[in-house]
C-alpha positions in Angstrom: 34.4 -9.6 -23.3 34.5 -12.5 -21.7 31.9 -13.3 -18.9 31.8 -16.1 -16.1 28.2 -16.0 -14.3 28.0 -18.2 -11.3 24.7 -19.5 -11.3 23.2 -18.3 -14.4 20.1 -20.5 -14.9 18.1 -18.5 -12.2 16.0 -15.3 -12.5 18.9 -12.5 -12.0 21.5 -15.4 -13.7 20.0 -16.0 -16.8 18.7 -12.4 -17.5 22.9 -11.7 -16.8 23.8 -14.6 -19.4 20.7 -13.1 -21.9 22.3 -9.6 -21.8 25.9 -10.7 -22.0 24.7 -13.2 -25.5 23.0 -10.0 -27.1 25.9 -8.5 -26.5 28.2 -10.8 -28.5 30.3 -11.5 -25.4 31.8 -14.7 -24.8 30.3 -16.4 -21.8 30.4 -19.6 -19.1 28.5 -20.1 -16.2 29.5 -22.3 -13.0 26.8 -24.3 -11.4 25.9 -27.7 -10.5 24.2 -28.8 -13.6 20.8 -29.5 -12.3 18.3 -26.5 -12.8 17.4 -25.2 -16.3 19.4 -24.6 -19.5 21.4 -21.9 -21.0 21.3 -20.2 -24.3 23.2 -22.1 -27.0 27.1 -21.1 -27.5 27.4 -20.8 -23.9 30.0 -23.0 -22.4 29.0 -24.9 -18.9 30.9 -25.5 -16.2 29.7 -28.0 -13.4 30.8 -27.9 -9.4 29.4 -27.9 -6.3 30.8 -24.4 -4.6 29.3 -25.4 -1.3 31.6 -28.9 -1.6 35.4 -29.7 -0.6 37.3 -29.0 -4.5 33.9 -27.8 -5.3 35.3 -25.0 -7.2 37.9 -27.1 -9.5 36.2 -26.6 -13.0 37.4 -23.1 -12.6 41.0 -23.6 -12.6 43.2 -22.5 -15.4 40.1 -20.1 -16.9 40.5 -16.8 -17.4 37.9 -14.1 -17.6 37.1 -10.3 -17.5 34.0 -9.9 -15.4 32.5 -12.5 -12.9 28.8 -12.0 -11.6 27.9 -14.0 -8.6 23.9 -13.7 -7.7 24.7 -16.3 -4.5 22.5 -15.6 -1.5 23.5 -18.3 0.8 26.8 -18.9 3.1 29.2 -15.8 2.7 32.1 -18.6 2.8 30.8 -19.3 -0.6 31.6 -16.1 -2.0 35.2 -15.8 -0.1 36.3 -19.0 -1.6 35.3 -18.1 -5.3 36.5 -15.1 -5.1 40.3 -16.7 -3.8 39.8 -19.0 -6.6 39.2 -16.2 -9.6 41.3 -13.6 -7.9 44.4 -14.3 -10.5 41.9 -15.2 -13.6 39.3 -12.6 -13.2 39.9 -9.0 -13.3 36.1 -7.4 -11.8 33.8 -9.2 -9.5 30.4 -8.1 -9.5 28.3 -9.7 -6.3 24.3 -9.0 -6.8 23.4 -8.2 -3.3 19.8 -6.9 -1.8 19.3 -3.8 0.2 18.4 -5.8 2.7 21.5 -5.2 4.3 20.7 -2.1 5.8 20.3 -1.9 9.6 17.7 -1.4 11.2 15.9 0.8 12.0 16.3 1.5 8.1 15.6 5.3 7.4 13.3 6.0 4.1 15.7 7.6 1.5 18.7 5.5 2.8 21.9 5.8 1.1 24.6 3.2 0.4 26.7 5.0 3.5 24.0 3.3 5.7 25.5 0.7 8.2 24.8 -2.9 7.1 24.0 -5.5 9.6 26.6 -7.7 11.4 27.9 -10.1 9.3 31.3 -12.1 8.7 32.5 -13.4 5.3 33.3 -16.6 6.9 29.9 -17.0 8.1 28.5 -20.6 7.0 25.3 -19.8 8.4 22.7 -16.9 9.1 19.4 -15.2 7.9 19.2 -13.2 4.3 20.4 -10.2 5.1 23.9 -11.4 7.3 23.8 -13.8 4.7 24.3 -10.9 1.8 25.9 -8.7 4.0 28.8 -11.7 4.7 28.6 -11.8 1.0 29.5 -8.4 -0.1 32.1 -8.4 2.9 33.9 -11.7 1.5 33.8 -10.0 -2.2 35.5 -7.0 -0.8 38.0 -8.9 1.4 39.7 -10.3 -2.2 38.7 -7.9 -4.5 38.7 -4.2 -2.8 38.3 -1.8 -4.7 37.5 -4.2 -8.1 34.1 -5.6 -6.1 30.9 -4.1 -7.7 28.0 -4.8 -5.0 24.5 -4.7 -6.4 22.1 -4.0 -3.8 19.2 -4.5 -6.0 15.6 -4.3 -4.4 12.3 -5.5 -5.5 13.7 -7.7 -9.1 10.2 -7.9 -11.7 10.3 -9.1 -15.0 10.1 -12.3 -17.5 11.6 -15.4 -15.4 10.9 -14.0 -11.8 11.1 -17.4 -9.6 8.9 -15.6 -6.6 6.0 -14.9 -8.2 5.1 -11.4 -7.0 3.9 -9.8 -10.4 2.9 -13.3 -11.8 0.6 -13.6 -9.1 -1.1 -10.4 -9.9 -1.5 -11.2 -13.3 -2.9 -15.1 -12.5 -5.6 -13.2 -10.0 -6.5 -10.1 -12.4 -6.9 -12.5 -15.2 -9.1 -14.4 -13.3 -11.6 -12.1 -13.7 -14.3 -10.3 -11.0 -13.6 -8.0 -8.2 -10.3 -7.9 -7.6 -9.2 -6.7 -4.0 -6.7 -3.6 -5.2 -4.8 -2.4 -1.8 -4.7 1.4 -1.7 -4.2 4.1 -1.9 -4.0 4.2 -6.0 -1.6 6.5 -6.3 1.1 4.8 -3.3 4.7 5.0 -5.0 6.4 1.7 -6.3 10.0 1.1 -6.3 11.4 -1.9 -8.6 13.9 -2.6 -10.9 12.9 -4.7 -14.1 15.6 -8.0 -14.1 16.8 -6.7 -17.5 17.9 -3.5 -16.7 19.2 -4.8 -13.4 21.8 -7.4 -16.0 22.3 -4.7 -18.2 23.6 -2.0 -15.9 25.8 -4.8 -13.6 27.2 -5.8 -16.7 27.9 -1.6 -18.0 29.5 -1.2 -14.7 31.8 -4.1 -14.3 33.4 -3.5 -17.8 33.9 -0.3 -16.9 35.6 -1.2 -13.5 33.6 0.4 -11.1 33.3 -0.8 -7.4 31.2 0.1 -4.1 27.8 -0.2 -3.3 24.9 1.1 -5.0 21.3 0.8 -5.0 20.0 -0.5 -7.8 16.5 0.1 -8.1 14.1 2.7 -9.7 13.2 6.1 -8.4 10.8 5.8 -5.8 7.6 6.3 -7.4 9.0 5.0 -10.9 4.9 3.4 -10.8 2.4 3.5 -8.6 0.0 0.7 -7.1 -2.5 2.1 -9.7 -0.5 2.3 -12.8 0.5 -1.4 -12.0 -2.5 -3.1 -11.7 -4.2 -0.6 -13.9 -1.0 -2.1 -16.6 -2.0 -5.7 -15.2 -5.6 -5.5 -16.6 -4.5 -4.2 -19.7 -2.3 -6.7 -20.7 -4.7 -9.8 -19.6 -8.0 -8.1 -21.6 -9.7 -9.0 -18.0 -12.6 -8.3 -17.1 -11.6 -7.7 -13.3 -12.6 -4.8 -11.4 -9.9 -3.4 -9.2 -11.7 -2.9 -5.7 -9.4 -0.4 -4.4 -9.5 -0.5 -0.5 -7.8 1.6 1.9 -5.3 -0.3 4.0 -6.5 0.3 7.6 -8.9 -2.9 6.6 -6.8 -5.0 5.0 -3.9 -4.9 8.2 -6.7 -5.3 10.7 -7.2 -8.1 9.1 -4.1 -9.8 9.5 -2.8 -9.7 5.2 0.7 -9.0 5.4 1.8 -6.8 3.0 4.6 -7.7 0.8 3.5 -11.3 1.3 -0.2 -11.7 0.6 -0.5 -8.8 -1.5 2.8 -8.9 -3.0 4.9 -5.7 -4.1 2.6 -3.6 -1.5 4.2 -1.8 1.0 1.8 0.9 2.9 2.7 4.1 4.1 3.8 4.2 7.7 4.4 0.2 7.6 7.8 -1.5 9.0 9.2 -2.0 6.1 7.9 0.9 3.9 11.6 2.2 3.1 11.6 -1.4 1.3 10.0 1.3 -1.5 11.9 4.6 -0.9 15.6 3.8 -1.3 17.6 6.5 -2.4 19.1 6.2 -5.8 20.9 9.2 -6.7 24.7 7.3 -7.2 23.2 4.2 -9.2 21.5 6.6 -11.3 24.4 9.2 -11.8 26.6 5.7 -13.0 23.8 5.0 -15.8 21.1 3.6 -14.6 17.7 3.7 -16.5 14.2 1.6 -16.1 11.9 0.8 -18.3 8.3 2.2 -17.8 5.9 -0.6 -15.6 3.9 -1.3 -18.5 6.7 -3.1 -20.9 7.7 -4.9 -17.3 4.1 -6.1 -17.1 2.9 -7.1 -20.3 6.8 -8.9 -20.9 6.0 -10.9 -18.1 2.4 -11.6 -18.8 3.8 -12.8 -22.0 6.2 -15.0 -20.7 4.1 -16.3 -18.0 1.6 -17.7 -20.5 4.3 -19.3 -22.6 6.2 -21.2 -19.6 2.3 -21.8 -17.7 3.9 -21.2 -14.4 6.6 -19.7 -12.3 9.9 -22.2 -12.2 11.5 -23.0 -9.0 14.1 -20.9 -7.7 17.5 -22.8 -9.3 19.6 -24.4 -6.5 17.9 -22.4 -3.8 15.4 -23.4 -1.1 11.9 -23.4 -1.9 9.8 -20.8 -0.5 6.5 -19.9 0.9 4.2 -19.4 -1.8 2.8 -15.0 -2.2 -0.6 -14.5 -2.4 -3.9 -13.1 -0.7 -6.0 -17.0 -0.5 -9.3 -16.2 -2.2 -11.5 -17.0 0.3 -9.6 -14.1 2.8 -9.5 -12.0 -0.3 -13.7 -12.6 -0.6 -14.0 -11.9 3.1 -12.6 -8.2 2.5 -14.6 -7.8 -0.5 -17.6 -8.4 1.4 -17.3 -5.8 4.0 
């Protein structure tokens, strides 16, 4: 097979272009040159999508599956996709199920309305931004566009930090402030299963939107962190709190404690997608503790998390230890 991955040096990218090299497939990847490196034998094109002729490296190549992982302007998307409509036959767009309206209902299937978005758009926040994305994937490819609304991504290379955090905190040692309840259900998909099934799909042809993400309640808070200490060989305590504290204190979940999502919260269906079509088209997820000690090992091997390739830098996620001492000490 041959693959074209535009991006491919970030977090979902390179875990794409890792899959597709196991496999034996031939693959290129499209980016600007600047951020990180790609496994040998993989052939590297350079362009700036986002500039006039941006796209010209591509011309006269021919491939079978393109995955895009873009998440800026949906214009972006539209004009690769008119430029690989003749020279690729399946385009794969790794979306976010952000894209859901709100009010978002727990459980929600892929028949949910999306928010307003155009695939024009140069502009707009993450979830028009995906939304215009999927919509401009669709507008060339129909029925041939595979949109992957992933959800929370974990796993060796994440470029957020939300899992590396946990383990740079728990292997710190002491009383660690553990957000409860223990048993509150954790939806994720680890990065490699995410590349492996977008890559099963597209060869096959299949198109539409699915959620790709674990069961709700694949792990729990508890297994996690419980997973977390193991593969450190901390000492930390887990000082498991219930969560009326820790809001009236202003920690917002997601952000300070990453990955947490309580019951009853906003943005609790961020946890309890529905699944059923992703999984009836192959999906499976390794258990939370091969996740978690495969990023704990390549955490310590890298020494910290990389910047997020071509994209924006973001806020750093964590609880700061002096609030996190504050809510031990009640």
């Amino acid at each position: 097979m041959r693959l074209l991955v535009l991006g491919g040096t970030g977090f979902v990218g390179g875990a794409t272009v890792t899959e597709a090299v196991r496999r034996g497939w031939s693959v290129t990847v499209f980016n600007r040159g600047l951020h990180g490196m790609v496994p040998p034998g993989v052939h590297r094109l350079r362009g700036d999508r986002t500039a006039p002729d941006g796209l010209a490296a591509l011309a006269g190549g021919e491939w079978d599956v393109v995955v895009d992982t873009w998440d800026g302007a949906p214009r972006a998307v539209r004009d690769a996709a008119r430029t690989l409509a003749g020279a690729v036959a399946h385009y794969a767009y790794v979306s976010s199920g952000s894209v859901y309206a709100p009010p978002v209902p727990a459980n929600v299937g892929e028949e949910a309305s999306t928010v307003e978005a155009r695939a024009d758009a140069t502009e707009g926040d993450y979830a028009q931004l995906k939304a215009g994305g999927e919509l401009a994937a669709t507008e060339v490819y129909g029925e041939r566009a595979l949109l992957v609304r992933a959800g929370l991504i974990l796993g060796p290379g994440e470029d957020i930090g939300r899992l590396p955090w946990w383990l740079r905190r728990v292997s710190r040692g002491g009383d660690v402030l553990a957000p409860g309840p223990a048993d509150l259900p954790v939806q994720y998909v680890d990065v490699r299963d995410l590349a492996r099934w977008t890559l099963d799909r597209a060869v096959e042809g299949t198109g539409g939107a699915f959620n790709v993400i674990s069961h709700p309640g694949h792990t729990t808070m508890g297994e996690l962190l419980d997973s977390v200490v193991a593969v450190t060989g901390s000492d930390a305590r887990l000082r498991w709190t219930d969560p009326e504290p820790i809001l009236a204190a202003g920690v917002v979940p997601w952000n300070d404690l990453p990955i947490w999502v309580p019951r009853g919260h906003e943005f609790r269906w961020l946890q309890e997608r529905g699944v059923q079509k992703a999984y009836a088209a192959g999906l499976t997820c390794r258990p939370v503790a091969e996740t978690v000690a495969d990023t704990w090992r390549w955490l310590t091997a890298v020494g910290s998390v990389p910047p997020r390739a071509g994209r924006p830098a973001r806020e750093p996620v964590g609880l700061d230890p002096e609030r996190e001492a504050a809510l031990l000490a009640v």
